[in-house]
N, C-alpha and C positions, 0 to 999 in steps of 0.2 A: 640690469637694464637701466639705461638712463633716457628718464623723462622727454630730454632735449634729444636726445638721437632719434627715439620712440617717435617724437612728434613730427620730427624731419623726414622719419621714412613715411609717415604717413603722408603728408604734403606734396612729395614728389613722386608717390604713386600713381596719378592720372597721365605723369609725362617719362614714367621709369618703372617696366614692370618688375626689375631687381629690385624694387624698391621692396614692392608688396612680396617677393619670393623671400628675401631677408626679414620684413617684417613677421614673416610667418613662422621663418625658423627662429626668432628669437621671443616669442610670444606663445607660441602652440602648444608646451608643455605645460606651461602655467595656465591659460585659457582653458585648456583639457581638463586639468582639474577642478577650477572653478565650475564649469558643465558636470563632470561627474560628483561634485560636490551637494548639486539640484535632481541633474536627472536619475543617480545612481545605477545604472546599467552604462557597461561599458561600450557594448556595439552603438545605442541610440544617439551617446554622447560623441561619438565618433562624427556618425551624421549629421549631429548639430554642431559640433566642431565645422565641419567643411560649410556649412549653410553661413556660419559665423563670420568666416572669413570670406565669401562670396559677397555678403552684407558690405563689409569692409571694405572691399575692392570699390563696389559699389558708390557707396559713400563718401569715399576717400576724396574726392569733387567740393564736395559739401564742406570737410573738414575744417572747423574753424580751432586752430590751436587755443587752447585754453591750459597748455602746461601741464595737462594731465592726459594724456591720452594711454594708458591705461585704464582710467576710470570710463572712459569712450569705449572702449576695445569692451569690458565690463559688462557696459549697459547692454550693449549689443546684443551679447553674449546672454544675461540674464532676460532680456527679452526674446532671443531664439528659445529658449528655454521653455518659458512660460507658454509662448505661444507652440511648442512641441504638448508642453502638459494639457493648455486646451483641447488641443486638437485628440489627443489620446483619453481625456475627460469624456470629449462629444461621442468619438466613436466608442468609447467602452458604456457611453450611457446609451447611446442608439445601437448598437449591436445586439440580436435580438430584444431590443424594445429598452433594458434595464441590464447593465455590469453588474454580474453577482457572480460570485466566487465557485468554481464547478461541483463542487463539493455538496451543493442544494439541490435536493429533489425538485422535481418536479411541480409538487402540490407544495411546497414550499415556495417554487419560484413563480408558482403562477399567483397566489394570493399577494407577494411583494408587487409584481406585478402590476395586481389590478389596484393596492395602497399605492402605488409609484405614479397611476395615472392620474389620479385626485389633486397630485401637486402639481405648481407651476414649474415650468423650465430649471428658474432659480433655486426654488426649494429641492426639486430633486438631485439637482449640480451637487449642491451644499451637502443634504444627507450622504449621497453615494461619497462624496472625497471624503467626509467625517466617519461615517456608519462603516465603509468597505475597506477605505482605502488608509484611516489612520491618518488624515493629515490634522492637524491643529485648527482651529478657527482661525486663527491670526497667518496661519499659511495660506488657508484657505481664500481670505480676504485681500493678500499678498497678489495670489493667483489670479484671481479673477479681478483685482483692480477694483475691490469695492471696499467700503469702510468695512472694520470689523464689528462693530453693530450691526449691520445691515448681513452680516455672515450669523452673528450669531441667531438675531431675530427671523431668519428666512429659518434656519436649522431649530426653532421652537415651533416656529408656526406649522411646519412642515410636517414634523413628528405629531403636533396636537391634531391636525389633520389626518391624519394617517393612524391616530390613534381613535377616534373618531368612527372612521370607516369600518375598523378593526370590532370594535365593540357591536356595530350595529348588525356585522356580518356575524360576528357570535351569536348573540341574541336571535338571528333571524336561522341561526341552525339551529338553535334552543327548540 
């Protein structure tokens, strides 16, 4: 794929929609994999693939060449992404009340639960991608657009909170 053609079919896509039908077939295997690269599930990646390139069409107005458009096409792309993983963050955290793994009883999940309610928004975002989900802090931080200090520090505060509750709710079945 060369940069200068890449750029060209972007440019005359607002006035040729061969433009963006070619853009898509010379782009779309390799975009697909950068998507499966993040999302890891084939079908969602597919989804985000087609959002990617709606983005694109979209955009394509805006287009200020800058001799990279790949790294353009990229951003795109890693921000459908992130904003998929938000979105699947929010509802797997608000779906009944707290994301936890099906595998958890009952009196398991309701005590996480009521630990879960103690924390803010943030803190509980941070635990659940780290605690359930296996992301990294520096992904984590990646994700949600925040410094990695402020990931790691919400993911202490959170658990000392939650460890806190934990104890007093011990003590008061004692």
């Amino acid at each position: 794929m060369d940069n200068k053609e890449l750029d060209q079919l972007i440019l005359t896509i607002p006035q040729n929609d061969n433009a963006f039908d070619e853009l898509y077939e010379k782009t779309k295997t390799i975009v697909f994999a950068y998507i499966m690269s993040i999302i890891k599930n084939y079908d969602d990646s597919r989804d985000i693939l087609q959002e990617v390139y709606i983005k694109i069409y979209l955009a394509s107005q805006q287009y200020v060449s800058m001799k990279k458009p790949m790294a353009w096409i990229y951003t795109i792309a890693r921000n459908e992404c992130y904003l998929y993983l938000r979105r699947k963050t929010y509802d797997q955290q608000y779906d009944d009340n707290i994301a936890l793994p099906e595998n958890i009883n009952i009196h398991t999940k309701m005590i996480l639960e009521q630990l879960f309610e103690q924390l803010n928004d943030r803190e509980r975002e941070i635990i659940i991608m780290y605690s359930l989900w296996g992301l990294k802090h520096i992904e984590i931080a990646k994700l949600l657009e925040i410094p990695l200090s402020t990931s790691l520090s919400s993911y202490r505060r959170g658990m000392k909170k939650m460890r806190k509750v934990w104890r007093e709710e011990d003590e008061r079945v004692i």
